[in-house]
C-alpha positions as CSV (number, residue, x, y, z in Angstrom):
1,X,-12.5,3.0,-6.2
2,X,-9.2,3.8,-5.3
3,X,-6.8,2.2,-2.9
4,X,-3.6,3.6,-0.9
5,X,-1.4,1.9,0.8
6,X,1.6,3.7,2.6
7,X,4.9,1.8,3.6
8,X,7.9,3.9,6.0
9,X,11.2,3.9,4.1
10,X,13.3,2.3,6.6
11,X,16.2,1.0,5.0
12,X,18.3,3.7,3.2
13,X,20.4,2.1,1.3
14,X,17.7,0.4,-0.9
15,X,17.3,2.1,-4.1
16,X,14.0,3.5,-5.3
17,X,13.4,0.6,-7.9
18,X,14.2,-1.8,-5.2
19,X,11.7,0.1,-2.3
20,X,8.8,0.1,-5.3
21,X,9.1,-4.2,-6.4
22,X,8.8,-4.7,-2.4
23,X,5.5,-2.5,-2.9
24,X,4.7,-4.2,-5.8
25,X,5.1,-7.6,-4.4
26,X,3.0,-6.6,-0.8
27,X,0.3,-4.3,-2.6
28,X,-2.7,-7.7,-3.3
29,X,-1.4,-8.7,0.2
30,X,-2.4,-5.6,1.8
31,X,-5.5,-4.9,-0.2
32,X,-6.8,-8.0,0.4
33,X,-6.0,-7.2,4.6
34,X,-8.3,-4.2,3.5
35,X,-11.0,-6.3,1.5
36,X,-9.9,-5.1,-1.9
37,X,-8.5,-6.6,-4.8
38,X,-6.6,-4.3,-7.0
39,X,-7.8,-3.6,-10.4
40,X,-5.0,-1.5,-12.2
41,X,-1.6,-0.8,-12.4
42,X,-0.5,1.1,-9.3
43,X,1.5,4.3,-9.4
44,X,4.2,4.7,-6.9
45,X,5.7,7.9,-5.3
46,X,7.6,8.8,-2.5
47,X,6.9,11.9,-0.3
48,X,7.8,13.0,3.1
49,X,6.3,11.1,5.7
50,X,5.2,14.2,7.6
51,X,2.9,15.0,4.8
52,X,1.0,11.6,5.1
53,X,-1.9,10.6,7.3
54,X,-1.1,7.3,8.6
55,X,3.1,7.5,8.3
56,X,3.8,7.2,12.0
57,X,6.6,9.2,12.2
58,X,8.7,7.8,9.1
59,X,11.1,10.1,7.7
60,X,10.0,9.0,4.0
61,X,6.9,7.0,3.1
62,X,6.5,4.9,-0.5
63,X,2.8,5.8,-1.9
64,X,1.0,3.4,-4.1
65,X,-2.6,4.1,-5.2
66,X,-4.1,1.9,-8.0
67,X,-8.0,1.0,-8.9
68,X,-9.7,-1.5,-6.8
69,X,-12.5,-3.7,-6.0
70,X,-14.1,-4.1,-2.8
71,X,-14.3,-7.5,-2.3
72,X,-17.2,-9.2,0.3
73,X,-15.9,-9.1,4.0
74,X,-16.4,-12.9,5.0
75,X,-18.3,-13.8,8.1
76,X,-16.8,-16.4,9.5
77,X,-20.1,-16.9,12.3
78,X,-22.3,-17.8,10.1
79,X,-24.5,-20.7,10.9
């Protein structure tokens, strides 16, 4: 499967490298929020926030998409 996650650009006077480690470094993290572990190497891109579902309103959102896993939701009611 494939896996997106969307960040806002909301400091401006980070560079592009600098926006894309943060992603990078918070990519497993939010993955593993959406019960997916990340397979491949992501590829990065920024476009304009109004052309993404899920931007909120930012100006300029970072894109990363990269294969994935689904990974088992836990259930933490068992008995």
């Amino acid at each position: 499967m494939k896996f997106q996650a969307i960040w806002p650009v909301l400091d401006p006077t980070m560079t592009r490298n600098e926006l894309i480690q943060e992603g990078l470094a918070d990519l497993p993290d939010v993955a593993r929020r959406h019960h997916a572990t990340i397979t491949g190497n992501p590829a990065f891109r920024f476009l304009p926030g109004a052309h993404v579902p899920g931007s909120n309103g930012a100006i300029t959102v970072l894109v990363a998409q990269a294969d994935a896993e689904p990974t088992p939701h836990r259930d933490y009611w068992s008995e």
